[in-house]
N, C-alpha and C positions, 0 to 999 in steps of 0.2 A: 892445519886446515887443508891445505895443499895434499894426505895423504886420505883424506874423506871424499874431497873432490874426485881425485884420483880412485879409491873404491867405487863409486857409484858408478864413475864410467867406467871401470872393470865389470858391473853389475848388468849394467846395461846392455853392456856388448855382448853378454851371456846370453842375454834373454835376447837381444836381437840376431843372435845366430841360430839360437833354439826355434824364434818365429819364424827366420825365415828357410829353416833346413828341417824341422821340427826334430830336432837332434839332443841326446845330449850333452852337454860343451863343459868343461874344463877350463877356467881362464886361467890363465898364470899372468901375476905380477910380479915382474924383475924392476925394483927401481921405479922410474918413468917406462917402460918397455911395458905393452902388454901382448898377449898369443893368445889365441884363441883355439883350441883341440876341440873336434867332436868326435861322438859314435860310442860303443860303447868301452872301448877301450880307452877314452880321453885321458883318462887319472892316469892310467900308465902314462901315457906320452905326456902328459905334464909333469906327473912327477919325473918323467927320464932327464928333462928340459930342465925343468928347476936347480938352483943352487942356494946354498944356505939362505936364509933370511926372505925367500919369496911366501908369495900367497898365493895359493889356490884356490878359486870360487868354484863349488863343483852348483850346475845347475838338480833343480828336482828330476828323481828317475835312476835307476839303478845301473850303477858303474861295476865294471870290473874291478877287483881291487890290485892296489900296485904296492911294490916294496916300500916302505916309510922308511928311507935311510940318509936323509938331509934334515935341516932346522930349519924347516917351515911351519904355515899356517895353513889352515884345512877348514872352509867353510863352506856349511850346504844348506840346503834350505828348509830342512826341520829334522825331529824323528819321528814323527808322525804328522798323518794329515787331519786338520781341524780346519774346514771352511770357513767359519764364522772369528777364525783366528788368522784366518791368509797363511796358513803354513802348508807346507806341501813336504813329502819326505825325500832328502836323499839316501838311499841304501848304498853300500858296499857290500858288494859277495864276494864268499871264499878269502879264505884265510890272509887275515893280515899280519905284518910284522912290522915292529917301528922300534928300529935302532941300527948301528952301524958296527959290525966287529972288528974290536979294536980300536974304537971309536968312542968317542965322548960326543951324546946329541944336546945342543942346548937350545933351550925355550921354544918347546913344542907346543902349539894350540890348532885347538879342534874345536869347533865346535856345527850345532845343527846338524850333523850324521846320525844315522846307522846304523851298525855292523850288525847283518846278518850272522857270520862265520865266527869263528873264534877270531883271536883278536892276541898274538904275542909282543908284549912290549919288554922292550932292552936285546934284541934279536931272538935268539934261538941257543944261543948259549951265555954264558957267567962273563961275558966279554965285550958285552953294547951296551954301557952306564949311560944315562938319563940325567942333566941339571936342568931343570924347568920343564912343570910339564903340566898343561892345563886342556880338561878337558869340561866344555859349558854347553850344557843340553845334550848331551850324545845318551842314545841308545846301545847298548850291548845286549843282543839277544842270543849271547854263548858265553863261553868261560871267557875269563880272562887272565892269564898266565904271566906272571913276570920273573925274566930270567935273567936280568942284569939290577943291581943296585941303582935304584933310583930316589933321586935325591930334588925338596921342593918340588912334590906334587897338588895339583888343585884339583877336584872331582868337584863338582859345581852343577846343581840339579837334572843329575844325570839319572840314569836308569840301570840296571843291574840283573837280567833276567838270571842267571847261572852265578857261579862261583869263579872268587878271585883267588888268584893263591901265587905264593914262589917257588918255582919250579925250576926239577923237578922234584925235589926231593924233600922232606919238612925243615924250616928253621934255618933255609939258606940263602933266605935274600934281605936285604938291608931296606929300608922304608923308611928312609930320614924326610922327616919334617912332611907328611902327609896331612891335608886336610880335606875330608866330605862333607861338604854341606849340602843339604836339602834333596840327600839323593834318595834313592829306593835300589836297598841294598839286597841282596841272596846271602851271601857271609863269607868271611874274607879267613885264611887260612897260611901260616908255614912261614911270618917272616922271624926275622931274628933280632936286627937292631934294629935301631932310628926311634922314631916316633910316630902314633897317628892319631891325631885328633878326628871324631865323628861328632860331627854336630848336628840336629832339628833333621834325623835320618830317621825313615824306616826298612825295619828288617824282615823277610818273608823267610828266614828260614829257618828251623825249629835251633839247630845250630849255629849261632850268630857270628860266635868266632873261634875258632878252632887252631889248639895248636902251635900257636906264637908267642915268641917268648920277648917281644917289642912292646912298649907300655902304648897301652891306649886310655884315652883321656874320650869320655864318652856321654854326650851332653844332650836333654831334648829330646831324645829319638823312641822310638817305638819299636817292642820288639812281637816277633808273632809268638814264642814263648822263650823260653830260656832252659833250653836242658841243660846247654856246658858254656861255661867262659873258664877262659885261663886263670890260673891263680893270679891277685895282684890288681884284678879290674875293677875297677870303684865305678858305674856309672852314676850321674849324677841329673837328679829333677829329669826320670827316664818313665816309660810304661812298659808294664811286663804285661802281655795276655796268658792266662793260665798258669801262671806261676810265678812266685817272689826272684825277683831280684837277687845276686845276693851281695850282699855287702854293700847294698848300695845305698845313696845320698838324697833323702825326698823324694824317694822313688814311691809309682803309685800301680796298685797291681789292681787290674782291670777284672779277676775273675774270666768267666767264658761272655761274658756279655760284650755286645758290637762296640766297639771305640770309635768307629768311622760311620759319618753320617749316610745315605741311600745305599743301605746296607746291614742284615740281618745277624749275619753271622762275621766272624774276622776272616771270610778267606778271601786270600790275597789271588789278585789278575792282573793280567798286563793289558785288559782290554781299553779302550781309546775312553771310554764314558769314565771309567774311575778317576776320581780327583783325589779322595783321602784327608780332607778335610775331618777333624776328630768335634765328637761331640760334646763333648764339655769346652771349650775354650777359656771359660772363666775359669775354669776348677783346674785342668792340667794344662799349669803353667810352667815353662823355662826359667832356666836361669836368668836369661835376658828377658822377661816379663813377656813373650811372645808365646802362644800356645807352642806344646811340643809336636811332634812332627815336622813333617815337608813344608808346612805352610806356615811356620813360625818363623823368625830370625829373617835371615832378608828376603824369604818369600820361591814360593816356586811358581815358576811360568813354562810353558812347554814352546815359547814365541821364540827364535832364535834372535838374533841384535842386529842380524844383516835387514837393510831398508828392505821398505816393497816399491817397489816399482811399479807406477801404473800410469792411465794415460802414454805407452809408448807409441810414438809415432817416426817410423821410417824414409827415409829419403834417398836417394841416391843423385850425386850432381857431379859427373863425371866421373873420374875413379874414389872420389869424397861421399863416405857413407855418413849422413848426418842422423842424429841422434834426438828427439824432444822426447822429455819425459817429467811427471812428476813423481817424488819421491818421497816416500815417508819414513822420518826413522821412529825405530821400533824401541 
């Protein structure tokens, strides 16, 4: 209880530096300890300040991006804006990296970002491995490249504009124990071992997965066609547009005809109005009895988990900056 409390007035103090400097701000929490950074460099200077196990609340508004090389938390205030939802977007630009060489990073979380630029996870070479690593609502609107073995990851109704892969060469990076749920994928490409589970996902790219010689176990999702899968892939209670499946398990092949409702043809956008809601609901159903797609199994929302804050009211009573506000969690 004592660690919610303690969020909200990390939360607060965000948006009370922001009213009163109209700045971007960076809070870091150390502990009991919190700092406040603004401007557009904030995330650098929070993340310089931070050490293992802090959080960072990045406020809405576009930061600079800073090196990810401690086990922290990273939260902002959407990946897009929807009024009628109270979310507002934090961006990061220019090129990110999250990992440390030489280094073992553990239980990384993100969520409500993002990423303009490309986006390197496990450093930049075969030598910054990953244990824990969750990413919940984040946008990626570049590639995303992973160069170190990462081990227990969560992708969690994220977004996927570009291609993932391990880099930089085919069939060299290890992907133990991955799971996506509910995301909206491009196509993932080049690991070797581990495992990935793809759950109630769809896919915009003609090539889904390319290349990987790691078993996927691949459930609920929708693909925009299926020219290639690796030998070995069973999907299962999946949709294919324009083309059979193969090998695969109560699979149902859609023809050229729309699958998704306020919408004529299947071409895939990343514009803010598309939700992807599929038209038949009763008829193409999951394994888990939830229609297939993004909106089946536990559901997609674009809302991140951080409260809203409203009603804030300011005060100052000697060097005591007081705080009233009410809160809503999301």
């Amino acid at each position: 209880m004592k660690r919610i409390f303690l969020s909200l007035f990390v939360l607060c103090c965000a948006i009370a530096v922001k009213a009163q400097n109209d700045q971007l701000t960076a809070t870091l929490q150390h502990g009991d300890d919190v700092s406040v950074f603004t401007g557009g460099e904030a995330f650098v200077a929070a993340m310089e300040a931070a050490a293992d196990g802090d959080i960072i609340t990045l406020s809405a508004g576009t930061f600079k991006t800073a090196a990810i090389n401690k086990s922290v938390s990273i939260f902002g205030a959407g990946y897009e804006k929807v009024d009628s939802l109270t979310i507002d977007i934090t961006a990061i630009n220019g090129v990110t990296t999250i990992g440390l060489a030489d280094n073992t990073l553990h239980n990384l979380n993100f969520q409500g970002l993002r990423f303009n630029s490309k986006v390197n996870i496990g450093g930049t070479a075969n030598t910054a491995p990953i244990e824990g690593l969750t990413f919940t609502k984040v946008r990626f609107c570049n590639e995303v490249d992973y160069y170190s073995d990462i081990t227990n990851a969560i992708f969690d109704q994220c977004v996927f504009q570009q291609i993932q892969r391990g880099y930089p060469d085919a069939n060299t990076i290890t992907a133990n124990n991955w799971l996506y749920c509910n995301c909206h994928m491009y196509n993932l490409a080049y690991f070797k071992n581990g495992s990935i589970k793809i759950d109630h996902c769809i896919f915009s790219n003609n090539w889904p997965i390319l290349s990987s010689t790691v078993p996927f176990i691949i459930t609920n999702s929708i693909f925009n066609k299926c020219n290639s899968f690796p030998s070995g892939l069973y999907p299962q209670n999946c949709i294919c547009i324009g083309m059979n499946l193969p090998d695969g398990v109560n699979c149902f092949y859609a023809g050229t005809a729309a699958v998704h409702v306020f919408t004529t043809d299947n071409t895939f956008d990343y514009g803010e109005t598309r939700t992807y809601e599929i038209k038949s609901p009763d008829i193409w159903v999951g394994t888990d009895d939830t229609p297939i797609g993004i909106h089946g199994g536990k559901g997609w929302s674009k809302v991140p988990s951080t409260p809203v804050v409203k009603n804030l009211q300011l005060s100052v009573s000697g060097k005591t900056l007081n705080v009233n506000y009410d809160a809503i969690v999301r």
